[in-house]
C-alpha positions in Angstrom: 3.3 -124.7 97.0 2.2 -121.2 95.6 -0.4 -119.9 94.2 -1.8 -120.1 90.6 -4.2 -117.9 89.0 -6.6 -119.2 86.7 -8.6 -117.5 83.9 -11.1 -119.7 82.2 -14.4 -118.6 79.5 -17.5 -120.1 80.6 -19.4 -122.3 78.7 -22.9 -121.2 77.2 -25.5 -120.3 77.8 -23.2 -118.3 80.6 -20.9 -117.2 78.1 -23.3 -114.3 76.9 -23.4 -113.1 80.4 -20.2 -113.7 82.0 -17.1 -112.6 79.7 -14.2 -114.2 82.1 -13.7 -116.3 85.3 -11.0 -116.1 87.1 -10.0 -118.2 90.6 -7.0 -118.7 92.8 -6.3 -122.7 92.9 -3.8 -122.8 96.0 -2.9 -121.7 99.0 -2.6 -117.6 99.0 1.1 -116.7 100.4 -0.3 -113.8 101.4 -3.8 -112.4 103.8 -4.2 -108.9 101.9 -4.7 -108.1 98.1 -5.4 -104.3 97.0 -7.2 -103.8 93.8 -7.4 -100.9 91.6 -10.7 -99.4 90.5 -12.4 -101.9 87.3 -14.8 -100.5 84.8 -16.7 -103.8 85.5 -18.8 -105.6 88.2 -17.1 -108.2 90.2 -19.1 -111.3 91.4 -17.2 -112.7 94.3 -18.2 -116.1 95.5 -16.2 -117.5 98.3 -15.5 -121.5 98.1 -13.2 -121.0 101.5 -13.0 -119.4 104.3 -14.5 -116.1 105.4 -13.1 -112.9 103.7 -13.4 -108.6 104.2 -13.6 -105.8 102.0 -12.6 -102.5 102.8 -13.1 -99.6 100.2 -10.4 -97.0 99.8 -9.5 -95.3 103.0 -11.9 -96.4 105.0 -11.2 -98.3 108.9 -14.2 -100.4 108.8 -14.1 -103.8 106.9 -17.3 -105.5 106.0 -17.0 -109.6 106.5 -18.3 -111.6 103.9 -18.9 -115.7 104.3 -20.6 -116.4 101.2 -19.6 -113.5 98.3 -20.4 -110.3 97.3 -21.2 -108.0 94.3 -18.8 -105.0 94.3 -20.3 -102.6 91.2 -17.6 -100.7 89.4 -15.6 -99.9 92.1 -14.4 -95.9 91.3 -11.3 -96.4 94.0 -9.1 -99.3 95.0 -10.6 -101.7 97.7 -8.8 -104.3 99.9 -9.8 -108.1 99.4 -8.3 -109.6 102.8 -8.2 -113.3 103.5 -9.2 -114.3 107.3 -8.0 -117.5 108.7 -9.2 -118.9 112.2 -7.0 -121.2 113.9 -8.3 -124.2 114.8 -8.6 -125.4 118.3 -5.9 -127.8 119.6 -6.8 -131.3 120.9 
């Protein structure tokens, strides 16, 4: 099964606040996205499992378990997933 990406308008009173929603309904077939700089704010709110951004060319990764705000990001960032294994019986 792949992954599908979904776009949705939020219902008011959100709708004067929040112009689009969009949300991965699957499993990703990948771990790593990189995004291009957005003349918007992104509101990340993770539903899953633990995730990192890195900005541009920088090593360090910051973990997030919860979501983020990234503000008009002005170079591309990394989104990467992170998946623990689980410990066998």
């Amino acid at each position: 099964m792949g992954v599908e990406y979904v776009s949705r308008v939020p219902p008011p009173p959100l709708d004067t606040l929040i112009d689009d929603l969009h949300f991965l309904e699957g499993v990703p077939p990948y771990t790593r996205l990189t995004l291009p700089p957005a003349p918007s704010t992104l509101l990340i709110v993770n539903l899953g499992a633990p995730f990192r951004v890195r900005a541009g060319t920088d090593i360090a990764s910051a973990e997030y378990a919860d979501g983020c705000v990234v503000t008009m990001p002005t170079r591309a960032w990394e989104f990467g997933l992170i998946s623990y294994k689980k410990d066998s019986p």
